[in-house]
Each structure stands twice: as C-alpha cells, then as structure tokens.
VOGU-3710 file (C-alpha; in Angstrom, 3 decimals, decimal comma):
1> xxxxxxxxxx> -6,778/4,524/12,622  -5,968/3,150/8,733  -6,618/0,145/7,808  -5,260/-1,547/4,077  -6,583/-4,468/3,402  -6,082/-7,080/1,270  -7,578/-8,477/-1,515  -7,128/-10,270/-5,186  -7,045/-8,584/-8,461  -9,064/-9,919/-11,102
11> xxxxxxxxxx> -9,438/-7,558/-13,822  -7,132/-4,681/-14,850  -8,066/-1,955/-17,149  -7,698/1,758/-17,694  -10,593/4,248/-16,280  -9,679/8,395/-17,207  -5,912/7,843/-17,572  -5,604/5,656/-14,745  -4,880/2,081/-14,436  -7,693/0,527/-12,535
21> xxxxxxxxxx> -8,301/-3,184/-11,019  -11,454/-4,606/-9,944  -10,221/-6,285/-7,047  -11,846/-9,201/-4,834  -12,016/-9,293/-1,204  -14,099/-12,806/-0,487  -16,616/-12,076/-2,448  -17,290/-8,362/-2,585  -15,653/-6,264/-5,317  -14,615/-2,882/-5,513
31> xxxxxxxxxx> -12,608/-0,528/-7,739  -8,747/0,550/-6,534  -6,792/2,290/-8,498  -3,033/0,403/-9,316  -0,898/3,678/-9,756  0,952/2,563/-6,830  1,497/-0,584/-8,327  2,070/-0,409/-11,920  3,573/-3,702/-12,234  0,573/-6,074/-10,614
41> xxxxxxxxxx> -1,011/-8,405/-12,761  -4,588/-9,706/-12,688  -4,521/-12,939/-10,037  -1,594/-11,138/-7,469  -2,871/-9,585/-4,240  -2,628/-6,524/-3,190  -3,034/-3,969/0,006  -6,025/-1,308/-0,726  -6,165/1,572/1,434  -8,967/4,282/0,322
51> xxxxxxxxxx> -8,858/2,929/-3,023  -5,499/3,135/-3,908  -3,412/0,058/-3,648  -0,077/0,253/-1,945  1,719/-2,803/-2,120  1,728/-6,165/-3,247  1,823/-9,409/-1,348  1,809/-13,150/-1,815  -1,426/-15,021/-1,253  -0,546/-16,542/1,794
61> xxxxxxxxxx> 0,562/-13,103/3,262  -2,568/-12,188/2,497  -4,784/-14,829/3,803  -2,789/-14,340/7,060  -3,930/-10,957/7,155  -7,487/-11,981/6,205  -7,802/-14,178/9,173  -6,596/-11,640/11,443  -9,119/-9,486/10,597  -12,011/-11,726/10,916
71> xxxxxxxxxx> -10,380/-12,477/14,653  -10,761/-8,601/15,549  -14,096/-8,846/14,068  -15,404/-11,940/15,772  -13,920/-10,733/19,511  -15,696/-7,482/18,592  -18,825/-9,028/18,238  -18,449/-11,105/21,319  -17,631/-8,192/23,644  -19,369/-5,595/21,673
81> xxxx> -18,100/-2,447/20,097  -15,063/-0,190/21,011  -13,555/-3,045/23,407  -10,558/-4,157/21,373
//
C-alpha cells in the first residue's frame, strides 16, 4: 500500500539542480523534492509520496486528510496492529 500525505511548504530552495521544499507535517519536517510541482509556493500544501510531491491541495483538503489519518491511527491503536 502507498500512502501521500499531506503537508505545508515552508521554505523552497534549490538542492543539486532540483527544486526542493522543506515541508511541515504538524510539526515534523522533512525534505520533498517539488519537480512535480514547479509552480507551488512556500505556505500551499502539498501531497508527498517518497519524497516527491505530487499534487497540490487547499488547506482544508488537507486538514481533511490529516484527520483521517489520525482516525486510522487512533482505531489502530485501540484494536492493535494489522486490524484495519
């Protein structure tokens, strides 16, 4: 199974040719790469699948997703592992 997920970029800048975000997801950063994207802008949100993102979204689209995520996480830890 894949799984993009989405978080906010807030700092764009060029690494080895490449344009490169360092991009937010509540509170932990990481690195993606905005090939994909070339027209994002620092504050948008994006969809970041192995560190590539591969689409833009609005904020709210992307706080929907958010909370869906945490609500597979939280029935995972509730009936353990492997059950959703």
């Amino acid at each position: 199974m894949c799984l993009g997920v989405p978080g906010k970029i807030v700092e764009i800048y060029e690494k080895n040719g490449l344009k490169m975000a360092k991009v937010d997801f509540g509170g932990i950063f990481r690195e993606a790469c905005l090939d994909y994207v070339p027209q994002a802008q620092v504050g948008e949100y994006c969809v970041i699948h192995v560190g590539f993102a591969i689409s833009l979204l609005s904020e709210a689209e992307a706080k929907e997703t958010l909370d869906l995520l945490r609500q597979i996480s939280n029935v995972e830890e509730e009936l353990g592992p492997g059950t959703t």
